[in-house]
PyMOL commands that place a pseudoatom at each C-alpha (Angstrom):
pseudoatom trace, name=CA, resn=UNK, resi=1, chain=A, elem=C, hetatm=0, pos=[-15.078, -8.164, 8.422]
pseudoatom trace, name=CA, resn=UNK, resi=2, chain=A, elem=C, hetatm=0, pos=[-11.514, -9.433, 8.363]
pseudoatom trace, name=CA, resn=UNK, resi=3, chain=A, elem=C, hetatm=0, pos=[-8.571, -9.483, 5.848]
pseudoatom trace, name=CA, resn=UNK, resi=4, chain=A, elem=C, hetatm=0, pos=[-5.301, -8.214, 5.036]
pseudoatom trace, name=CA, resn=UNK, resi=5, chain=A, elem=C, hetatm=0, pos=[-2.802, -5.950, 3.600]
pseudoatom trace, name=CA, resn=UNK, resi=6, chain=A, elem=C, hetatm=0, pos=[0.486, -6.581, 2.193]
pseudoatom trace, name=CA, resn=UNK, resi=7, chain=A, elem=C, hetatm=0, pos=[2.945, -4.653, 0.282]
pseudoatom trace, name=CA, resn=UNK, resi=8, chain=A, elem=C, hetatm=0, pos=[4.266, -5.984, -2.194]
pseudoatom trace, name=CA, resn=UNK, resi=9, chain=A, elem=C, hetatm=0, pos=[7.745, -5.334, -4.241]
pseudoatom trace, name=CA, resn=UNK, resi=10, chain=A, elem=C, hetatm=0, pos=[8.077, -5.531, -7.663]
pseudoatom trace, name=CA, resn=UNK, resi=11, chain=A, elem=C, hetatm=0, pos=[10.515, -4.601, -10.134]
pseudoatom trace, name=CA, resn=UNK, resi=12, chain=A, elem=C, hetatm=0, pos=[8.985, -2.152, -13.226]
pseudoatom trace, name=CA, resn=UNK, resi=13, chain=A, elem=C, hetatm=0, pos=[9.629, -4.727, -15.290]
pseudoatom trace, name=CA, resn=UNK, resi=14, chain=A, elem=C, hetatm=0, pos=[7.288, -7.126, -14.225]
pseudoatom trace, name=CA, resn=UNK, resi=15, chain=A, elem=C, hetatm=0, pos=[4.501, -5.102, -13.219]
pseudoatom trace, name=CA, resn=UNK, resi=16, chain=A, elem=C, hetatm=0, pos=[2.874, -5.584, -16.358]
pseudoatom trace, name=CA, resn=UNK, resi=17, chain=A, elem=C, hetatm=0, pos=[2.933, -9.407, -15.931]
pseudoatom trace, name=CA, resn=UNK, resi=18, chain=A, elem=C, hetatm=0, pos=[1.990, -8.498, -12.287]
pseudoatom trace, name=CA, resn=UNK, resi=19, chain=A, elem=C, hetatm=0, pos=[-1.334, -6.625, -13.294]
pseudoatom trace, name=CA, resn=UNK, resi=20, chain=A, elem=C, hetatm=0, pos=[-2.394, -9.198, -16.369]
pseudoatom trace, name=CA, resn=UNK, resi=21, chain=A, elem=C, hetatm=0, pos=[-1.884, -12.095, -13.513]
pseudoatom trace, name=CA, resn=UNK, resi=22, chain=A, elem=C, hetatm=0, pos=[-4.152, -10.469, -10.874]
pseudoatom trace, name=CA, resn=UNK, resi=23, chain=A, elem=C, hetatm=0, pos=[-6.672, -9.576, -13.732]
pseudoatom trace, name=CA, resn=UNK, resi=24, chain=A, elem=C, hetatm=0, pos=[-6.799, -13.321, -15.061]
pseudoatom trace, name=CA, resn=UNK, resi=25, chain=A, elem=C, hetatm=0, pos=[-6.617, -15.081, -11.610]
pseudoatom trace, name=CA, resn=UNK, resi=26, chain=A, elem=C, hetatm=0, pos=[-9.035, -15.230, -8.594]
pseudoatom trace, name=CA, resn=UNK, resi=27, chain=A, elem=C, hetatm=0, pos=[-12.087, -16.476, -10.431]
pseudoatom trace, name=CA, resn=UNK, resi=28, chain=A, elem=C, hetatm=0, pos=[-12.215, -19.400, -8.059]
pseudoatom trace, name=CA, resn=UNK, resi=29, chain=A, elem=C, hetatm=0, pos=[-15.226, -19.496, -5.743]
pseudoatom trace, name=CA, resn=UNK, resi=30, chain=A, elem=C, hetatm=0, pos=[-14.355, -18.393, -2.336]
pseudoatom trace, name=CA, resn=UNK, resi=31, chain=A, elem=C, hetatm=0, pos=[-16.638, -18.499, 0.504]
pseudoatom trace, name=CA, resn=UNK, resi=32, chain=A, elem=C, hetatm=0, pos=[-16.720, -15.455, 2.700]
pseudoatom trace, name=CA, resn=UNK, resi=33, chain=A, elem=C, hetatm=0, pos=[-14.816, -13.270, 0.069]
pseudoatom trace, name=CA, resn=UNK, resi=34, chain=A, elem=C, hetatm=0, pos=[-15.547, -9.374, -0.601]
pseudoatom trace, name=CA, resn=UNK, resi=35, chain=A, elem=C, hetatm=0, pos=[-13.030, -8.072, -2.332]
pseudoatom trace, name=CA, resn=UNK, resi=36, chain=A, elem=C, hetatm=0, pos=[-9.759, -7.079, -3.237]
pseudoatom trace, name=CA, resn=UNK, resi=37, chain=A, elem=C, hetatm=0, pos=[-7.783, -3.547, -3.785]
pseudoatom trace, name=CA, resn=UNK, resi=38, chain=A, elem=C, hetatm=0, pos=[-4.606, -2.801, -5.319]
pseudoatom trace, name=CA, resn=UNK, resi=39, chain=A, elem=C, hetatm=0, pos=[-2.634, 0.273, -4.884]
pseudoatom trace, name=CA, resn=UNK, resi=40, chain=A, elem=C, hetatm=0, pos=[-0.002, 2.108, -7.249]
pseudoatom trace, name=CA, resn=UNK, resi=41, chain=A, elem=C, hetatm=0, pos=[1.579, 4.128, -5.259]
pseudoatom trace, name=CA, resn=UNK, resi=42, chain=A, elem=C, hetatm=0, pos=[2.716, 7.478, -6.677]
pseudoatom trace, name=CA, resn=UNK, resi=43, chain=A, elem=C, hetatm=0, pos=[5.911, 8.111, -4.035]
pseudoatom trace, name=CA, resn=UNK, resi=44, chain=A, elem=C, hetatm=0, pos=[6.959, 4.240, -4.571]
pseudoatom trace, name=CA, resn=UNK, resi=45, chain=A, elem=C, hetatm=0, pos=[7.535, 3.245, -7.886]
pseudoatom trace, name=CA, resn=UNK, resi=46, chain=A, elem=C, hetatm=0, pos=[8.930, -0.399, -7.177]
pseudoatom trace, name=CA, resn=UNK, resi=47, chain=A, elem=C, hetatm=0, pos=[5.911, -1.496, -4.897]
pseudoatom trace, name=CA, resn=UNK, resi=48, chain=A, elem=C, hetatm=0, pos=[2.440, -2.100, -4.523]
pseudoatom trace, name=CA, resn=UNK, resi=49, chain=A, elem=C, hetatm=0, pos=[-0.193, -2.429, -2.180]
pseudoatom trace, name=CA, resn=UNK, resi=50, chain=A, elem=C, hetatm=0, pos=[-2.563, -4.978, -1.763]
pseudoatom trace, name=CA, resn=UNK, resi=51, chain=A, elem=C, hetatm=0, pos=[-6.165, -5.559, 0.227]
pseudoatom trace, name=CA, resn=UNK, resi=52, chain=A, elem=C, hetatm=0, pos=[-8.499, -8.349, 0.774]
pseudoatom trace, name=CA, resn=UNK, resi=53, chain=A, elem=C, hetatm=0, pos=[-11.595, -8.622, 2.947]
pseudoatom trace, name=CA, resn=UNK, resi=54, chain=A, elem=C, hetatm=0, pos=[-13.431, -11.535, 3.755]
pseudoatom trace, name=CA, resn=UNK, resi=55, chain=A, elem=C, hetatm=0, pos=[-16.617, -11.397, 5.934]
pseudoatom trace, name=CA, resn=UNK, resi=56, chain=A, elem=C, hetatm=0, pos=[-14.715, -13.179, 8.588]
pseudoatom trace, name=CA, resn=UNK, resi=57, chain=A, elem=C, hetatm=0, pos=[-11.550, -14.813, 9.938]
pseudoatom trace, name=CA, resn=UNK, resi=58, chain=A, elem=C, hetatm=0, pos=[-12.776, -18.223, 9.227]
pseudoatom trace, name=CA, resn=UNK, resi=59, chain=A, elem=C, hetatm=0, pos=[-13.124, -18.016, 5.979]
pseudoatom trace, name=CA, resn=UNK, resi=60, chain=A, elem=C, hetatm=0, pos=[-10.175, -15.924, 5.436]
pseudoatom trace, name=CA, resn=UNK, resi=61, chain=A, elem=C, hetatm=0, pos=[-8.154, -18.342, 6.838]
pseudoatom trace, name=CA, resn=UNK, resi=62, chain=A, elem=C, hetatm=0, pos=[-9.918, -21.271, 4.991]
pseudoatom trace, name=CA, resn=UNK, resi=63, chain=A, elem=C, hetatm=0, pos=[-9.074, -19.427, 1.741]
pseudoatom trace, name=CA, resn=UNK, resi=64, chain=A, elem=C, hetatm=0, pos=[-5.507, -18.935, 3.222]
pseudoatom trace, name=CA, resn=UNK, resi=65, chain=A, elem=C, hetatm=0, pos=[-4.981, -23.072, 3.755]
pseudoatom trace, name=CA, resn=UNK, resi=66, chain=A, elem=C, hetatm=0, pos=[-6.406, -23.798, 0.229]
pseudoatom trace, name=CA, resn=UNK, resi=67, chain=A, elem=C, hetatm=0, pos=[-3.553, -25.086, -2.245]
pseudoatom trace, name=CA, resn=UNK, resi=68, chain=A, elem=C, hetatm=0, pos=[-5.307, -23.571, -4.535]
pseudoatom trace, name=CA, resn=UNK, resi=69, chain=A, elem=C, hetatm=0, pos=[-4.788, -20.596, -3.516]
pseudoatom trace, name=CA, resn=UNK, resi=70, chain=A, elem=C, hetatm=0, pos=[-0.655, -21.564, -2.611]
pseudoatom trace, name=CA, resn=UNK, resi=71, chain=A, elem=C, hetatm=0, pos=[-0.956, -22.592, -6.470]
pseudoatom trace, name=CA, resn=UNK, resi=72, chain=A, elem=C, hetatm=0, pos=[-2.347, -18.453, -7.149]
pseudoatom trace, name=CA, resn=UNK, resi=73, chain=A, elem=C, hetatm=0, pos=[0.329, -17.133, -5.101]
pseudoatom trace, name=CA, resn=UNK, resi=74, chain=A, elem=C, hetatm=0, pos=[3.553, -18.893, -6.197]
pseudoatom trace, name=CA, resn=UNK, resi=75, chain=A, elem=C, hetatm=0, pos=[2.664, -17.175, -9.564]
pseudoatom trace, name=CA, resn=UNK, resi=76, chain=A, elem=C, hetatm=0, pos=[2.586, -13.791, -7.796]
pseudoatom trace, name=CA, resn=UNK, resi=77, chain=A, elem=C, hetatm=0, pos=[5.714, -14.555, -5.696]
pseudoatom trace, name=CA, resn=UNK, resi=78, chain=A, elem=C, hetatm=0, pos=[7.991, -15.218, -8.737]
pseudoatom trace, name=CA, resn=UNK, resi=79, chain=A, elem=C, hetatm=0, pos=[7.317, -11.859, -9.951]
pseudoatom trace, name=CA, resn=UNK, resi=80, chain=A, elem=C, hetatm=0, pos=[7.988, -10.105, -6.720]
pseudoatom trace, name=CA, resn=UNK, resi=81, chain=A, elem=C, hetatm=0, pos=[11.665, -8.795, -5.525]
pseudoatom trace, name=CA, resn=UNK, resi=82, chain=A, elem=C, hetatm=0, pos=[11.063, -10.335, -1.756]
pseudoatom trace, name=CA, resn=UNK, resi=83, chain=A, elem=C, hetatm=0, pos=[8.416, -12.441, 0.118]
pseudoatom trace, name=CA, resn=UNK, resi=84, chain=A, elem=C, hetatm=0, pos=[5.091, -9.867, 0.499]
pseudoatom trace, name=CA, resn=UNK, resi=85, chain=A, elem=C, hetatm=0, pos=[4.823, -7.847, 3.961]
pseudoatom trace, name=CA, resn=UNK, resi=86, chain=A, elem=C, hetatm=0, pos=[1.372, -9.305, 5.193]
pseudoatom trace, name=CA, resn=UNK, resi=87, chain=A, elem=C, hetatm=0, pos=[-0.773, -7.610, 8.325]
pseudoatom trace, name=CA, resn=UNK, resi=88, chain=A, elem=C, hetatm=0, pos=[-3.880, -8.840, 8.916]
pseudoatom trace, name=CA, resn=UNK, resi=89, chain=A, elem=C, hetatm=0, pos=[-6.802, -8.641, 11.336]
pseudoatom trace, name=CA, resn=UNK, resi=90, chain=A, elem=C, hetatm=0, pos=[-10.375, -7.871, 12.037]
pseudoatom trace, name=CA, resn=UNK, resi=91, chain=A, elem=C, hetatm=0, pos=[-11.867, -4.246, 9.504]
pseudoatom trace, name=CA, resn=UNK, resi=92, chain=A, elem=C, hetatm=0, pos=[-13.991, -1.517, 10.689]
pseudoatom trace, name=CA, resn=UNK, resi=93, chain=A, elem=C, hetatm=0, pos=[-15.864, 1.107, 8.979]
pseudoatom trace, name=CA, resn=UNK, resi=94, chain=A, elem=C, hetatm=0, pos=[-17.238, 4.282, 9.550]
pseudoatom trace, name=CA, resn=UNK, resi=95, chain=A, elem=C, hetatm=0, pos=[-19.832, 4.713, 6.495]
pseudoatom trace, name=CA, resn=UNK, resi=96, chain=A, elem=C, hetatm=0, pos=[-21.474, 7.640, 8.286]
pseudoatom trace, name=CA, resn=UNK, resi=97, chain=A, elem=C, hetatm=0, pos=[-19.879, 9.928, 5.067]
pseudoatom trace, name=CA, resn=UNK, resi=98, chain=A, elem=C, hetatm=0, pos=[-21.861, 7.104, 2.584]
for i in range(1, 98): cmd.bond("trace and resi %d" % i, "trace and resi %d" % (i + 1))
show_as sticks, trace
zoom trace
């Protein structure tokens, strides 16, 4: 599996725009996507946190070059204080606990 994580800042004052964009976006048809997390931190009021996977690199990537999705995130980005903090790479998982 492979995706990313990137933290996000955001002033209080948009985070309501913020949540009712990433509620009424990303209902294009992506090959290879999972899904997607967002965290609220409690110690970091002016920030979020969020996480895609995608079964693979490929198709991350592919998702990553569509302007489509350049179209999603310049939405996002004018609501954010600075450009997003993105790390990505390859996911593991240890369900033994499941």
């Amino acid at each position: 599996m492979y995706g990313t994580i990137a933290r996000m800042k955001v002033k209080r004052e948009n985070l309501d725009a913020l949540r009712e964009l990433m509620a009424n976006t990303g209902s294009r048809q992506v090959a290879g996507y999972r899904e997607t997390h967002v965290l609220f931190p409690d110690q970091a009021r002016d920030e979020i946190w969020l996480v895609v996977f995608f079964d693979d690199k490929a198709s991350y990537m592919k998702n990553a070059d569509d302007p489509a999705m350049h179209e999603e995130y310049v939405k996002y980005r004018a609501l954010l204080d600075a450009d997003p903090e993105w790390h990505d790479g390859e996911w593991e998982s240890d369900r033994a606990g499941s």
